[in-house]
Chimera marker file (.cmm) of the C-alpha trace (Angstrom):
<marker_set name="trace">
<marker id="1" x="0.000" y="0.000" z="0.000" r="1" g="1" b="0" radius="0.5"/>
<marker id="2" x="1.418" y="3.054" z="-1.179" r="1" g="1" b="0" radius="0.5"/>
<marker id="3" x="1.729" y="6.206" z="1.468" r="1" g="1" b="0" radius="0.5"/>
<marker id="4" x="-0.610" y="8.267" z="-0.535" r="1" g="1" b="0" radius="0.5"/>
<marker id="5" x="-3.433" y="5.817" z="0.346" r="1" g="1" b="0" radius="0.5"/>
<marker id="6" x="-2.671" y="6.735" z="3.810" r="1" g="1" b="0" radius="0.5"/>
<marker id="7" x="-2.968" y="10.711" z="3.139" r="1" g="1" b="0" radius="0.5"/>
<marker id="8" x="-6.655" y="11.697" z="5.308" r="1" g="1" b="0" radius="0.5"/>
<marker id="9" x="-8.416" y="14.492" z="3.142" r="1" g="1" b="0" radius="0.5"/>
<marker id="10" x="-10.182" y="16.551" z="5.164" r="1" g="1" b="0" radius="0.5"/>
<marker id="11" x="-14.346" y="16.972" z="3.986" r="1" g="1" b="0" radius="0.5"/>
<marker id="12" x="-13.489" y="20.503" z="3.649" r="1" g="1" b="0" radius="0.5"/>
<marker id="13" x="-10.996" y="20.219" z="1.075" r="1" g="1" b="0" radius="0.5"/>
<marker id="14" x="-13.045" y="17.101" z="-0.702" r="1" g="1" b="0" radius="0.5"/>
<marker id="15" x="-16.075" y="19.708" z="-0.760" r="1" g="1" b="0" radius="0.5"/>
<marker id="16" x="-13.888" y="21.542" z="-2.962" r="1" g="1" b="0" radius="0.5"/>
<marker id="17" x="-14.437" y="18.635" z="-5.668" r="1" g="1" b="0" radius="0.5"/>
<marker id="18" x="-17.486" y="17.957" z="-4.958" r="1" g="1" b="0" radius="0.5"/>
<marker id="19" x="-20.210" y="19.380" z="-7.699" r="1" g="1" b="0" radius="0.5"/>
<marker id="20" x="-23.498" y="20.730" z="-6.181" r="1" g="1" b="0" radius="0.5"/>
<marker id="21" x="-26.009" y="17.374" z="-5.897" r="1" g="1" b="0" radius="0.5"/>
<marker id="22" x="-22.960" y="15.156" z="-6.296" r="1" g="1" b="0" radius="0.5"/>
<marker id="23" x="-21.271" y="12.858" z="-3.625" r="1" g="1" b="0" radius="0.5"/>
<marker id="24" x="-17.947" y="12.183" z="-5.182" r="1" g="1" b="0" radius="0.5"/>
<marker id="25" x="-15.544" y="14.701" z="-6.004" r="1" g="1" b="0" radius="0.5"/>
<marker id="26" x="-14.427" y="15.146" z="-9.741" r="1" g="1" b="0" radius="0.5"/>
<marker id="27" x="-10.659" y="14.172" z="-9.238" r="1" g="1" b="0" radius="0.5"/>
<marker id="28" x="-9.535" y="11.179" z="-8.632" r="1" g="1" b="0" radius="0.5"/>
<marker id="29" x="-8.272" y="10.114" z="-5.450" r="1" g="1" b="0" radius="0.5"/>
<marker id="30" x="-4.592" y="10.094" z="-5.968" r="1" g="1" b="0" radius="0.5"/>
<marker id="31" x="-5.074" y="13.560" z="-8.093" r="1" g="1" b="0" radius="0.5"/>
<marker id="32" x="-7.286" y="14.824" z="-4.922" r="1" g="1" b="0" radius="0.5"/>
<marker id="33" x="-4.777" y="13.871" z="-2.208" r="1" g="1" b="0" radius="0.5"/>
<marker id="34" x="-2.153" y="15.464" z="-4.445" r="1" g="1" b="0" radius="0.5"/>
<marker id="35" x="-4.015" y="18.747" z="-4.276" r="1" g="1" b="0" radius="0.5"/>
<marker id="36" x="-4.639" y="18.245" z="-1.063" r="1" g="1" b="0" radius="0.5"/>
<marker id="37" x="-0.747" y="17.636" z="0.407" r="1" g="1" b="0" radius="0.5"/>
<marker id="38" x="0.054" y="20.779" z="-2.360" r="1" g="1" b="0" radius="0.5"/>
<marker id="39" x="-2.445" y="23.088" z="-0.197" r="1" g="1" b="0" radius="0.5"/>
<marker id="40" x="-2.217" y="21.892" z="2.991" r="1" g="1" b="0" radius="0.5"/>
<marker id="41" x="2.065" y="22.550" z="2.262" r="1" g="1" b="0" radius="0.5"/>
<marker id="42" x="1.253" y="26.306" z="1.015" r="1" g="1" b="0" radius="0.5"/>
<marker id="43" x="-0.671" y="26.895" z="4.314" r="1" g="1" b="0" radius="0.5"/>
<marker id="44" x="2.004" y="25.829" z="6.120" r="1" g="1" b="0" radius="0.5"/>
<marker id="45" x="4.829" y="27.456" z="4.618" r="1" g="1" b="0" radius="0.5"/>
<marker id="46" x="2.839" y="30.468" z="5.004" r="1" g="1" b="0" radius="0.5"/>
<marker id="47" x="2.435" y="30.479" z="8.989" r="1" g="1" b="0" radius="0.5"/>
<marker id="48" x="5.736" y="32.322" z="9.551" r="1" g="1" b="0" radius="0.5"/>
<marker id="49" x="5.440" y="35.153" z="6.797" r="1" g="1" b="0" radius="0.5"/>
<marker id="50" x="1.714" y="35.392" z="7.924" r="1" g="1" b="0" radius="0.5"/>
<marker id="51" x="3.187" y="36.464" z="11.043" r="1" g="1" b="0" radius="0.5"/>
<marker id="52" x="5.957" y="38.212" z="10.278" r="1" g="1" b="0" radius="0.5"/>
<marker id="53" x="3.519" y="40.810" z="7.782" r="1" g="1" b="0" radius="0.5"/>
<marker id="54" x="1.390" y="41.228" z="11.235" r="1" g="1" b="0" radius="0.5"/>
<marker id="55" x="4.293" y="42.277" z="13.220" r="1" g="1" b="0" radius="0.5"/>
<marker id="56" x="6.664" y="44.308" z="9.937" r="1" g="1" b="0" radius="0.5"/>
<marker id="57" x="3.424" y="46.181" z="8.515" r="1" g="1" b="0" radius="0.5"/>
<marker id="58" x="1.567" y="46.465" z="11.702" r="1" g="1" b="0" radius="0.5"/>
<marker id="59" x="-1.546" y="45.252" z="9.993" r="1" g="1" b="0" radius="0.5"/>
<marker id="60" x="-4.472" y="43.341" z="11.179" r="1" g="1" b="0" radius="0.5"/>
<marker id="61" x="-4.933" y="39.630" z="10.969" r="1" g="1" b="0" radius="0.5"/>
<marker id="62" x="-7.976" y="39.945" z="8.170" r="1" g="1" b="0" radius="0.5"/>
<marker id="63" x="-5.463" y="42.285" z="6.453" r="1" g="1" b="0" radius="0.5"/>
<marker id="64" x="-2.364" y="39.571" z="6.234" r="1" g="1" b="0" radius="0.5"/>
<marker id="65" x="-5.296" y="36.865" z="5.015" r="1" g="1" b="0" radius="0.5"/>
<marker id="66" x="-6.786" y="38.696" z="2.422" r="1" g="1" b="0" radius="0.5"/>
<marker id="67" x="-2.654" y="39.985" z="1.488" r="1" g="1" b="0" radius="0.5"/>
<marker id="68" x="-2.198" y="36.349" z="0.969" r="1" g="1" b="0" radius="0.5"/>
<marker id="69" x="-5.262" y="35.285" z="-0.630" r="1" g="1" b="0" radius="0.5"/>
<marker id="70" x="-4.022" y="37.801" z="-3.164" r="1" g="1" b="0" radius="0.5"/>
<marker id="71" x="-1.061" y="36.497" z="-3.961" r="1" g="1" b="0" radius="0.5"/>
<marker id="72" x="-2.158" y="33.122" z="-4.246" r="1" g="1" b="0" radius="0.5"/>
<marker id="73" x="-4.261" y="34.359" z="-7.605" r="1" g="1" b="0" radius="0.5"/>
<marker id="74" x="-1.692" y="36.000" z="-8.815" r="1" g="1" b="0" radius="0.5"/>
<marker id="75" x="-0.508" y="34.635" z="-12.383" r="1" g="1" b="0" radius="0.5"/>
<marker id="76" x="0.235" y="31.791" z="-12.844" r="1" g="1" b="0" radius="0.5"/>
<marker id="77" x="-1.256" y="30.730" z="-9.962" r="1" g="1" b="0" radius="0.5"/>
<marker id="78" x="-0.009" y="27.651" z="-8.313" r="1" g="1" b="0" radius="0.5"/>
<marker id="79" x="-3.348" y="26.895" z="-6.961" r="1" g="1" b="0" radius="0.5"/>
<marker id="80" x="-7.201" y="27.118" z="-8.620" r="1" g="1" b="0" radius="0.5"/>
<marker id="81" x="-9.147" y="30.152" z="-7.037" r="1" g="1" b="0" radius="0.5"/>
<marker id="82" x="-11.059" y="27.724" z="-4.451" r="1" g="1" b="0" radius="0.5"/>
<marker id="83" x="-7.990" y="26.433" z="-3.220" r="1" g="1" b="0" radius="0.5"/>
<marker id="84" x="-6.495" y="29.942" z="-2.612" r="1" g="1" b="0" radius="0.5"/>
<marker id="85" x="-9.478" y="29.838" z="-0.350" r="1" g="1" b="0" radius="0.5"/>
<marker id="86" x="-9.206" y="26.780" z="1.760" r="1" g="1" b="0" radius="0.5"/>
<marker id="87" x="-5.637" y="27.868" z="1.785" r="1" g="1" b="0" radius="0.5"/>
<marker id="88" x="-6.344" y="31.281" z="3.726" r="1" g="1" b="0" radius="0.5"/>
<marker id="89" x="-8.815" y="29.351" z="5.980" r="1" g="1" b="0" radius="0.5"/>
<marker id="90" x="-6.425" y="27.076" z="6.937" r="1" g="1" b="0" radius="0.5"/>
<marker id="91" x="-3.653" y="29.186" z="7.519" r="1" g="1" b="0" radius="0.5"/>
<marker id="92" x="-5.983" y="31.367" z="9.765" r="1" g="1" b="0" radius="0.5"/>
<marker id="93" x="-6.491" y="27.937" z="11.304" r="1" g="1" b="0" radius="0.5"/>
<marker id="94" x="-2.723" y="26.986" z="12.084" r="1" g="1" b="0" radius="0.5"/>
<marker id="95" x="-2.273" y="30.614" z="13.335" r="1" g="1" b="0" radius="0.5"/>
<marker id="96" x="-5.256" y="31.028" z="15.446" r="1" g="1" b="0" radius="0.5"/>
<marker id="97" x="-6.917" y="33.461" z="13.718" r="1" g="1" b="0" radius="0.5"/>
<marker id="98" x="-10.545" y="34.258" z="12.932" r="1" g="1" b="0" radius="0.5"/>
<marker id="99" x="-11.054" y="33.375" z="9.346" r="1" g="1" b="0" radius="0.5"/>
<marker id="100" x="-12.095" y="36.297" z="6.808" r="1" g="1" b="0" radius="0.5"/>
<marker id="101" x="-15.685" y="36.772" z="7.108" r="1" g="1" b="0" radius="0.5"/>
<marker id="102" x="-18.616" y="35.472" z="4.975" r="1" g="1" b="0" radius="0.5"/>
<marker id="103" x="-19.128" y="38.689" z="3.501" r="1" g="1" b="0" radius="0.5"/>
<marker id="104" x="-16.086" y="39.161" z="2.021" r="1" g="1" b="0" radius="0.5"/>
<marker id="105" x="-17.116" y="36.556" z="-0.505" r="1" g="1" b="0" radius="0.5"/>
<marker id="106" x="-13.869" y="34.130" z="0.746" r="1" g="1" b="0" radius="0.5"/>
<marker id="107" x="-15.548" y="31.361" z="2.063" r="1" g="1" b="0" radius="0.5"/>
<marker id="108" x="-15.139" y="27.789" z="0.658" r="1" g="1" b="0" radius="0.5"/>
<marker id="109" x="-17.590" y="25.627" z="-0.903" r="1" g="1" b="0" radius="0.5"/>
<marker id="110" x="-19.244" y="23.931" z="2.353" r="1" g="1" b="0" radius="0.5"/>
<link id1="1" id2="2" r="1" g="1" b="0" radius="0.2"/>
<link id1="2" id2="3" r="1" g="1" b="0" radius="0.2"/>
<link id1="3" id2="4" r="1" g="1" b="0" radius="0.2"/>
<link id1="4" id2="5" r="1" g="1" b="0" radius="0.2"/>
<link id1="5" id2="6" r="1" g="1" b="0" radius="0.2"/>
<link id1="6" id2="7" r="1" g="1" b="0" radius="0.2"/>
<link id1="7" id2="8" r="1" g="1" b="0" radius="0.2"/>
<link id1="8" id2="9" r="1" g="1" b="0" radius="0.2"/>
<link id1="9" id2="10" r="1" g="1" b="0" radius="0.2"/>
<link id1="10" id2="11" r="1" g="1" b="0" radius="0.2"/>
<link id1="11" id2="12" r="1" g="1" b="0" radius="0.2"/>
<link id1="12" id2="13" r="1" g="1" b="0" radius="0.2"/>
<link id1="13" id2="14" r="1" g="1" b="0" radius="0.2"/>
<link id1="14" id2="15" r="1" g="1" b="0" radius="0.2"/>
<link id1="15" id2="16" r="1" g="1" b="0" radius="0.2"/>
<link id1="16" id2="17" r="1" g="1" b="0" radius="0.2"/>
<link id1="17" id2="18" r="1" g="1" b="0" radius="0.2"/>
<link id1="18" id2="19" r="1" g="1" b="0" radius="0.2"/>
<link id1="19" id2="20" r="1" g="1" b="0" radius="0.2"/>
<link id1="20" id2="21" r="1" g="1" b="0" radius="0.2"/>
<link id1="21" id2="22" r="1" g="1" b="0" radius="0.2"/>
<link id1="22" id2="23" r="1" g="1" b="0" radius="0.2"/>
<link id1="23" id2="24" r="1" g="1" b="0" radius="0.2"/>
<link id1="24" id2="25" r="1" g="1" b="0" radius="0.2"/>
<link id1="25" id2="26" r="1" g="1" b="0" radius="0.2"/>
<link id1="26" id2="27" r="1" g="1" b="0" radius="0.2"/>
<link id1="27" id2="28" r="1" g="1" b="0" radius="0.2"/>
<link id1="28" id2="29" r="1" g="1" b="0" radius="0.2"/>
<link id1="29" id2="30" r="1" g="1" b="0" radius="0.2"/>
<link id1="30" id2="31" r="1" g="1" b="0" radius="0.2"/>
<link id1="31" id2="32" r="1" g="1" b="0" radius="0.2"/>
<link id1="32" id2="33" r="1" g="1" b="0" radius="0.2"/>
<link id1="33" id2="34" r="1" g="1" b="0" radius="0.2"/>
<link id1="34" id2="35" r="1" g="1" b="0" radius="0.2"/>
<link id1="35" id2="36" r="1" g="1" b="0" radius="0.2"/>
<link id1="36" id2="37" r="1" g="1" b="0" radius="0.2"/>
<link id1="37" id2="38" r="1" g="1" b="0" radius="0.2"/>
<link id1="38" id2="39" r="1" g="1" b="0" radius="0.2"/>
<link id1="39" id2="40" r="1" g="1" b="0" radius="0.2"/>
<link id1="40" id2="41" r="1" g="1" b="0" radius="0.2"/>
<link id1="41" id2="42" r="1" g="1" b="0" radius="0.2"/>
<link id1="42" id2="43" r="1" g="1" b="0" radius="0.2"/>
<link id1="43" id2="44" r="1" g="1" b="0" radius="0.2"/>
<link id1="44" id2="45" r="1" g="1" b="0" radius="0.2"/>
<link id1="45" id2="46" r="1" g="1" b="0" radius="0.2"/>
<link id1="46" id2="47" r="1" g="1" b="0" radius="0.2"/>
<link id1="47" id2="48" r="1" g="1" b="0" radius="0.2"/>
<link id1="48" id2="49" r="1" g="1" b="0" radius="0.2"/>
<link id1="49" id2="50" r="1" g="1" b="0" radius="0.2"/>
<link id1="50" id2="51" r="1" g="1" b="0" radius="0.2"/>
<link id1="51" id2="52" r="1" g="1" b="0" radius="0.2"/>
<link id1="52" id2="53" r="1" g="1" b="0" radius="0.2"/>
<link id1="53" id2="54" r="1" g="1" b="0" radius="0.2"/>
<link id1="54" id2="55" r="1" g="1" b="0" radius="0.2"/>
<link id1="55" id2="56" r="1" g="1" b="0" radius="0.2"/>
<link id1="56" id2="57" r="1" g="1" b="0" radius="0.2"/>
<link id1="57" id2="58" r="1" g="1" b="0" radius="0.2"/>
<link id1="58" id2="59" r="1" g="1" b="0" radius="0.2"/>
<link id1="59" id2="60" r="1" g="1" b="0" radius="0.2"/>
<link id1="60" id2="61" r="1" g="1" b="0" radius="0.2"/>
<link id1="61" id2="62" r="1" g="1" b="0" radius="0.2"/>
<link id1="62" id2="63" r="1" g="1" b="0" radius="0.2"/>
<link id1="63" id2="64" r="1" g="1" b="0" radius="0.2"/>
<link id1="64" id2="65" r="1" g="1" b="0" radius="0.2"/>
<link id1="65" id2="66" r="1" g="1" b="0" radius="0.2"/>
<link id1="66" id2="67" r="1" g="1" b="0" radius="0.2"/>
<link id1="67" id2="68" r="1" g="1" b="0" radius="0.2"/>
<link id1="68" id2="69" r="1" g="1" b="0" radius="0.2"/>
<link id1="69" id2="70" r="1" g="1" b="0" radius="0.2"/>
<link id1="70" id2="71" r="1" g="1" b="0" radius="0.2"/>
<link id1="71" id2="72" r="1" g="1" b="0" radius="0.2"/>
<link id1="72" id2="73" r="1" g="1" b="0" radius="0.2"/>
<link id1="73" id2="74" r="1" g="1" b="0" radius="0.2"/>
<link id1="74" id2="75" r="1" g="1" b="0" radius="0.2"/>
<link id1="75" id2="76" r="1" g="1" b="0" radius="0.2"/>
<link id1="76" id2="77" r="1" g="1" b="0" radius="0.2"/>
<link id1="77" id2="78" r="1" g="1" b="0" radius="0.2"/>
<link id1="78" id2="79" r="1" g="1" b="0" radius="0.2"/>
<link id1="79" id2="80" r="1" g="1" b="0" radius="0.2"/>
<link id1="80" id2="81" r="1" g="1" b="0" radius="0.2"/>
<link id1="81" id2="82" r="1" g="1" b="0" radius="0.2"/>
<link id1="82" id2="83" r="1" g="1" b="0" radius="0.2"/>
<link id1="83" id2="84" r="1" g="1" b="0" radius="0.2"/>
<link id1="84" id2="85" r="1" g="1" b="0" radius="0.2"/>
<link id1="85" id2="86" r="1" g="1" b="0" radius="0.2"/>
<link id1="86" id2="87" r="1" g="1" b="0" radius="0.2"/>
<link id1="87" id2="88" r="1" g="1" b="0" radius="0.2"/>
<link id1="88" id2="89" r="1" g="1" b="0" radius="0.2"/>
<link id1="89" id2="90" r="1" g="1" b="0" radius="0.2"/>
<link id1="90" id2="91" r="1" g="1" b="0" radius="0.2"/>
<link id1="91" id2="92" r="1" g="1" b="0" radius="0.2"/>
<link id1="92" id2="93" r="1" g="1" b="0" radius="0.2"/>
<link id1="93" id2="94" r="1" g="1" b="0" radius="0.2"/>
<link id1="94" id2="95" r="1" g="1" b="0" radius="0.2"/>
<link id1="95" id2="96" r="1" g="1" b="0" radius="0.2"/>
<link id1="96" id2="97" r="1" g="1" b="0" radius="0.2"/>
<link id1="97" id2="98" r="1" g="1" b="0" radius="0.2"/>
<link id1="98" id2="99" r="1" g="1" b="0" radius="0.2"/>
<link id1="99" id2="100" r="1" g="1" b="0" radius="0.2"/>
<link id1="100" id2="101" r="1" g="1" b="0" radius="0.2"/>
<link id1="101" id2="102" r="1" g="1" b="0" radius="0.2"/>
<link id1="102" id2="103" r="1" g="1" b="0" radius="0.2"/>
<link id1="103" id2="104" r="1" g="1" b="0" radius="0.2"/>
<link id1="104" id2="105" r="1" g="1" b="0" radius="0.2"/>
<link id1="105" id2="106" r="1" g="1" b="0" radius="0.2"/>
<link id1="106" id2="107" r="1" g="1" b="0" radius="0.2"/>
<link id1="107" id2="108" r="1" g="1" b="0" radius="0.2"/>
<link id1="108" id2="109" r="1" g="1" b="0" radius="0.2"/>
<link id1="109" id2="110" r="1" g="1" b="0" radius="0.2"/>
</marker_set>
């Protein structure tokens, strides 16, 4: 058994994949836990710069998220536009920080 059929996807990423009235996602497993391990490295990498904007610019938490979510789109983007998303949400996640809100149009798919 290979180690990628170890990799747990969280539901929120496989919601990603998932089409409205569907149940399975529209990647295949091995392409979706690629994604996945892609993502869930970006958020990770970005903890420390995440912090280090807060503390350099002196700007609010919502400020450094939607900073990154920016440069995640930027061309050529290394990840699709809903994984930019899930990506912001999950660094706000590692670094304890509220998540942008609803209304800002940055939520991922549920």
């Amino acid at each position: 058994m290979s180690d990628e059929s170890q990799i747990e996807i969280p539901p929120s990423f496989v919601a990603l994949y998932v089409a409205p009235g569907r149940q399975k996602p529209s990647l295949p497993r091995d392409d979706l836990a690629a994604r996945y391990e892609l993502c869930e490295d970006m958020a990770q990498m970005l903890t420390e710069t995440a912090s280090n904007m807060a503390f350099s610019l002196g700007i609010t938490e919502a400020d450094v998220l939607t900073r990154c979510l920016q440069g995640l789109r930027v061309e050529p983007a290394v990840v699709n536009e809903v994984e930019s998303v899930w990506v912001v949400h999950r660094l706000a996640e590692l670094q304890n920080w509220p998540p942008l809100p609803a209304e800002s149009g940055n939520e991922p798919a549920a």
